[in-house]
C-alpha positions as CSV (number, residue, x, y, z in Angstrom):
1,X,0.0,0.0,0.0
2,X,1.2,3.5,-0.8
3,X,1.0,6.3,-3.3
4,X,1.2,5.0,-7.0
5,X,2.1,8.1,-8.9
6,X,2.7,12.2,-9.1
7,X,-0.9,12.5,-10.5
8,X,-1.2,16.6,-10.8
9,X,0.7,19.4,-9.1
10,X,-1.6,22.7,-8.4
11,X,0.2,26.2,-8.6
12,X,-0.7,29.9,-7.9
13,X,1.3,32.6,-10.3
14,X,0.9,36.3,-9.9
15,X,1.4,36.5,-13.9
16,X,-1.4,34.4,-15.3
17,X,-0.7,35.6,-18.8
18,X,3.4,34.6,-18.6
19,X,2.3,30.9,-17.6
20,X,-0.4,31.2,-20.4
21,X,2.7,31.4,-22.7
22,X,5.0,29.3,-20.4
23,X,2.9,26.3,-20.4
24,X,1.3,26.3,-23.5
25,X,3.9,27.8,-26.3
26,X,7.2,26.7,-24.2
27,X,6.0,23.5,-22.6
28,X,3.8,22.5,-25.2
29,X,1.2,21.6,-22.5
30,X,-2.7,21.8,-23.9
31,X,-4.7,24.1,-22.6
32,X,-8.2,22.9,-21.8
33,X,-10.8,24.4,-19.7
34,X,-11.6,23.8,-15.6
35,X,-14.0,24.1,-12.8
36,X,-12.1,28.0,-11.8
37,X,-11.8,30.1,-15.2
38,X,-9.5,32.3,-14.4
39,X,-7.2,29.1,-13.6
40,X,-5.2,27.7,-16.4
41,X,-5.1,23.6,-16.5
42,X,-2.9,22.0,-18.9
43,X,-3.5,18.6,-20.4
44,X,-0.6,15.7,-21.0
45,X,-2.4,12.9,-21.7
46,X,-6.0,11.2,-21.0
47,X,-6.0,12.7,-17.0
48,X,-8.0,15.7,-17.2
49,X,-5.5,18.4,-15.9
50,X,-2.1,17.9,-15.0
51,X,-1.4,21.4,-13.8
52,X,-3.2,23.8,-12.5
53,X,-2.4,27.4,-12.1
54,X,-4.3,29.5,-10.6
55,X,-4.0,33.4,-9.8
56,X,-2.5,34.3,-6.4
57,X,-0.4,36.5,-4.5
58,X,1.4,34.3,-3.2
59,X,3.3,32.2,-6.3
60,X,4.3,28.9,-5.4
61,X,3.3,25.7,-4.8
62,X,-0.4,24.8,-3.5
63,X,-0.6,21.0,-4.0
64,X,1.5,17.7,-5.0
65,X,-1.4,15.3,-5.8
66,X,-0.2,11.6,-5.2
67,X,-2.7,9.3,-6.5
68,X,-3.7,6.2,-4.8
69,X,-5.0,2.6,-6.0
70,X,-8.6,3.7,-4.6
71,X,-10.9,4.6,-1.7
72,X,-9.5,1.6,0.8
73,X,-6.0,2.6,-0.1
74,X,-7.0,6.1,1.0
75,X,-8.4,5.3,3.9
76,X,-5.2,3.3,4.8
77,X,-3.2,5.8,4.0
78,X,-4.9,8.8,6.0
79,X,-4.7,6.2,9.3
80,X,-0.7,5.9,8.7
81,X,-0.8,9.6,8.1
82,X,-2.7,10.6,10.9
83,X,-0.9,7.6,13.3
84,X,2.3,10.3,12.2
85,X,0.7,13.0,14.6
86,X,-0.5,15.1,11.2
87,X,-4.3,16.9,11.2
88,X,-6.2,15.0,7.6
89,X,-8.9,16.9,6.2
90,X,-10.9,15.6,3.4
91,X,-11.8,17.5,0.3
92,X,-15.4,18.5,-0.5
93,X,-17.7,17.0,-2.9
94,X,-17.2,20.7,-4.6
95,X,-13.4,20.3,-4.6
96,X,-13.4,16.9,-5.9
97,X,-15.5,17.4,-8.6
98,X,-13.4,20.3,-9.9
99,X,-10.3,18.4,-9.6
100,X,-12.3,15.5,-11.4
101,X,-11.9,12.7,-8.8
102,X,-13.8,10.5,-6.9
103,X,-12.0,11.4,-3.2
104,X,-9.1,13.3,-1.9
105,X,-7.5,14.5,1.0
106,X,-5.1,17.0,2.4
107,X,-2.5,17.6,4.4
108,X,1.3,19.5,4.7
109,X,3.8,16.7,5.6
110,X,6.5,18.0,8.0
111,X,8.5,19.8,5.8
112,X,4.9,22.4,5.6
113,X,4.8,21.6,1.8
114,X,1.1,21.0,0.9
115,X,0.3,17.2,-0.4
116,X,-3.5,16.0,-1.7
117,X,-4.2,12.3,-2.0
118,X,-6.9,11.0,-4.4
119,X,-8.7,8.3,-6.5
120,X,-10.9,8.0,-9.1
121,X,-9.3,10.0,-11.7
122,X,-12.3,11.2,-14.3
123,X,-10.6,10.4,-17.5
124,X,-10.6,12.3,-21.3
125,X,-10.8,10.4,-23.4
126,X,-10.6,13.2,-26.3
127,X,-7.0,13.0,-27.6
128,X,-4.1,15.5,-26.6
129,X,-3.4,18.7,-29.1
130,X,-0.4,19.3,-29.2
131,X,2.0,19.9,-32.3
132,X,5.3,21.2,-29.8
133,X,5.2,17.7,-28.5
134,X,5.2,13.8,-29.9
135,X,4.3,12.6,-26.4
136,X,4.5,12.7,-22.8
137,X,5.5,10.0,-20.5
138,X,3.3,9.2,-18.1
139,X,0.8,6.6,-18.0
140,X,1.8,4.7,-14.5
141,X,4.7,7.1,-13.9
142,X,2.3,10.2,-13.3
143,X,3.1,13.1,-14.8
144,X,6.9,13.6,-14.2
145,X,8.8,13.9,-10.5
146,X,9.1,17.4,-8.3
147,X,12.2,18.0,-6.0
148,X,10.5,19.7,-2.8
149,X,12.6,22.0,0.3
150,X,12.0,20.8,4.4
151,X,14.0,22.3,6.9
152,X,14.4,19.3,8.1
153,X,14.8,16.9,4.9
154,X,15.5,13.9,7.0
155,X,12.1,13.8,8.6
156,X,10.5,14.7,5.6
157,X,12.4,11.7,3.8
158,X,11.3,9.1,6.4
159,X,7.6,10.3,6.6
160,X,7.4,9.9,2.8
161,X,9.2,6.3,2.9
162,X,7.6,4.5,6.2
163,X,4.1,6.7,6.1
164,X,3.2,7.0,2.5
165,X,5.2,4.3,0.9
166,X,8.3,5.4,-1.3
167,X,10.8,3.9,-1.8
168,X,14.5,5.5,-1.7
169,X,16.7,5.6,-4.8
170,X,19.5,7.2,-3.9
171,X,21.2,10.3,-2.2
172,X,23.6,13.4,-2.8
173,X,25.7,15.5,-0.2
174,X,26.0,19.0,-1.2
175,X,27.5,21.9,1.4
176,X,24.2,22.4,2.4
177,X,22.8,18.7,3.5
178,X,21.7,15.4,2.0
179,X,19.0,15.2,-1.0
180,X,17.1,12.1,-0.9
181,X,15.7,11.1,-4.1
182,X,12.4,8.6,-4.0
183,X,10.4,6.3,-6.5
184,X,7.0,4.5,-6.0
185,X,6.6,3.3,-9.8
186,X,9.2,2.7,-12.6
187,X,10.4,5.7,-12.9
188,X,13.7,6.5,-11.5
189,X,12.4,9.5,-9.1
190,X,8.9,11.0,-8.7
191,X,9.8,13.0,-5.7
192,X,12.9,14.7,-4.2
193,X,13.6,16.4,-0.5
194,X,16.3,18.3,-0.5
195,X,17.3,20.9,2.9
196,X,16.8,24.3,3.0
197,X,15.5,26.5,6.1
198,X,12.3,28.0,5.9
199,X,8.4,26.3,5.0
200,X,8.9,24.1,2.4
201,X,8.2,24.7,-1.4
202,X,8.3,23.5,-4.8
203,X,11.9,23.8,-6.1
204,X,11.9,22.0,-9.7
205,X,9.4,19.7,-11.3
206,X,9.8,17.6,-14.3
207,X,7.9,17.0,-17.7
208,X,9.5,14.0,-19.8
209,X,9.0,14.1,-23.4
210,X,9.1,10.5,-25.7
211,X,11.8,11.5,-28.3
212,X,15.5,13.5,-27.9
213,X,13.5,15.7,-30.9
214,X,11.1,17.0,-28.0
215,X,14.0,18.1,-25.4
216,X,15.9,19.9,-28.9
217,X,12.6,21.8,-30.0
218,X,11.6,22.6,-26.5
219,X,15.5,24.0,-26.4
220,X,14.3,26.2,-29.6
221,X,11.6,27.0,-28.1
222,X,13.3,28.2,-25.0
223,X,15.4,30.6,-27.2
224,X,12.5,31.5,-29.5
225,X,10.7,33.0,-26.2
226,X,13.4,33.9,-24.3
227,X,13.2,32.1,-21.5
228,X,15.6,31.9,-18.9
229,X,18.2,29.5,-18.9
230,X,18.9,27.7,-15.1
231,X,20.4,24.5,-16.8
232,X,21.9,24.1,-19.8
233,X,21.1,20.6,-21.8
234,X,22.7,17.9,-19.9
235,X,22.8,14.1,-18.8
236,X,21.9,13.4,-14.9
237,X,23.8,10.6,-13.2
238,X,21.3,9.3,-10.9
239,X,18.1,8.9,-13.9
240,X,20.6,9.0,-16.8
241,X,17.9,11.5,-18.5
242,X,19.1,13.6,-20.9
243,X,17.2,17.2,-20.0
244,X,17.9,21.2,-19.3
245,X,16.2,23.8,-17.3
246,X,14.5,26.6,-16.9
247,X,13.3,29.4,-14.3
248,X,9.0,29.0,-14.4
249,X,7.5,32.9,-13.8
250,X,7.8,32.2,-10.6
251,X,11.6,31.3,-10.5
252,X,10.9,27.4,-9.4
253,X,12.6,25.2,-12.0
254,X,10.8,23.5,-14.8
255,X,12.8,20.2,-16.0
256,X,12.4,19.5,-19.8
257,X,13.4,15.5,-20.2
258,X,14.1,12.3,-22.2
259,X,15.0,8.9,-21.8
260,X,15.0,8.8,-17.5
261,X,16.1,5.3,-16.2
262,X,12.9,2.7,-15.2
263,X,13.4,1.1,-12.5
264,X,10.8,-2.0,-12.3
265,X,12.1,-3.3,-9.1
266,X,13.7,-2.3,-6.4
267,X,17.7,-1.9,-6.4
268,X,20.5,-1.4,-3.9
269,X,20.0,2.4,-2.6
270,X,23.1,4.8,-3.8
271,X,25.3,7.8,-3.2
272,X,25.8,10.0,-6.4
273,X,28.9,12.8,-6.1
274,X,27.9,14.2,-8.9
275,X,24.8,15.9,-10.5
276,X,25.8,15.0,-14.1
277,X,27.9,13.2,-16.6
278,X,27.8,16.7,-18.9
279,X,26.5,19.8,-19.0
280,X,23.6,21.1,-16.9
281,X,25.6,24.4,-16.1
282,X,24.1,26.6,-13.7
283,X,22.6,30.0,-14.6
284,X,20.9,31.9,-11.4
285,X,17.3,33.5,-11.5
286,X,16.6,36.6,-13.3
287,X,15.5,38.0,-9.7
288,X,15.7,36.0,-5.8
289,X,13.2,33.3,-6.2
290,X,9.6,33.7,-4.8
291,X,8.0,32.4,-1.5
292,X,5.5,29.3,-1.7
């Protein structure tokens, strides 16, 4: 029992209009519309919105949804949770039916970064637009992976692993503390913790395209629009994905990928000392990254 996949991710942006462009000429994401309409929710494949984004003054992350088998999983999972001395509270009928599931919950694990559970995914069945993009992968991988701050990562780590059911892949020490990187499907990671003081938020989330073609156009693309560089094209030595990066509106990260290592079954945990095998050189934020 445990969560099966990174199902959605929910975001507020203080420049609807920029993540308009962002997610729908840059990322190739399709635009479709939502319960809210003055939210933006972006398509990848039959799930009915894979991001949200909705307008707020504070930019940042509002949700990781985890999805889970179904409702006795849940209602597993939310005892385990709350046996971890963290307050549950169940989404509305209202709230579920804009996020097109059967049942949710919520909670902020003890890093303070917010995390929904759900099941019963209402699916489209009307085929993904998109001509930026030959394919996302996701199917039983969820959308893509985030990498997440706690203050203290360790806890965070250990509430994700013996609570909700991931299971470590490997670490990195950096100056500033240990990273932990988790699976709980085939792909390599679909969540990182990584240290860093203050409530914890959204640092970089992922999008995995189906041929190198899609990472090299989305590169175009990246110049074409001018957005800003954080990483340039590179190969990661944990995932082996070939991918680079960019600074979102909000100055989170936004991973553009290909080819990330499966991992069907479980392997000997280890240390990388080293982010990548090439490239991936840094560039900072246009301006000090927001709070959320």
């Amino acid at each position: 029992m445990g969560v099966r996949s990174l199902g959605y991710l929910r975001l507020e942006s203080n420049d609807i209009d920029k993540w308009k462009a962002f997610g729908g000429d840059f990322l190739g994401l399709m635009p479709v519309e939502g319960a809210d309409p003055e939210s933006l929710h972006f398509r990848m494949d039959d799930y009915p919105a894979r991001i949200v984004v909705s307008p707020g003054a504070q930019p940042g992350m509002t949700a990781l949804g985890f999805e889970v088998l179904d409702e006795r999983e849940l209602a597993g999972l939310v005892a385990d949770v709350e046996k971890a001395g963290i307050k549950v509270t169940a989404g509305t009928e209202a709230e579920a039916a804009a996020r097109k599931v059967t049942g949710f919950v919520k909670f902020n694990d003890p890093g303070g970064n917010p995390v929904e559970l759900f099941y019963g995914t209402t699916l489209d069945h009307v085929p993904v637009q998109t001509p930026l993009v030959s394919k996302f992968v996701t199917g039983d991988m969820g959308f893509g992976h985030a990498i997440i701050s706690a203050e203290d990562a360790r806890t965070t780590f250990e509430f994700y692993v013996n609570v909700l059911g991931f299971i470590e892949r490997n670490t990195m020490r950096s100056p500033g503390g240990t990273t932990w990187f988790m699976g709980c499907n085939p792909r390599h990671h679909t969540l990182g913790v990584t240290p860093m003081p203050g409530p914890g938020r959204l640092l970089h989330f992922m999008v995995e395209g189906a041929t190198l073609d899609d990472v090299g156009r989305a590169l175009d693309r990246a110049g074409k629009y001018e957005v800003p560089m954080m990483h340039t094209l590179g190969k990661h030595t944990n995932d082996h994905m070939v991918s680079f990066y960019v600074w979102s509106p909000e100055n989170y990260a936004v991973e553009f990928g290909w080819n990330g290592l499966k991992v069907p079954e479980p392997v000997p945990v280890y240390e990388i000392t080293d982010g990548a095998f090439w490239g991936h050189h840094f560039t900072p934020p246009p301006m000090p990254p927001a709070a959320g």
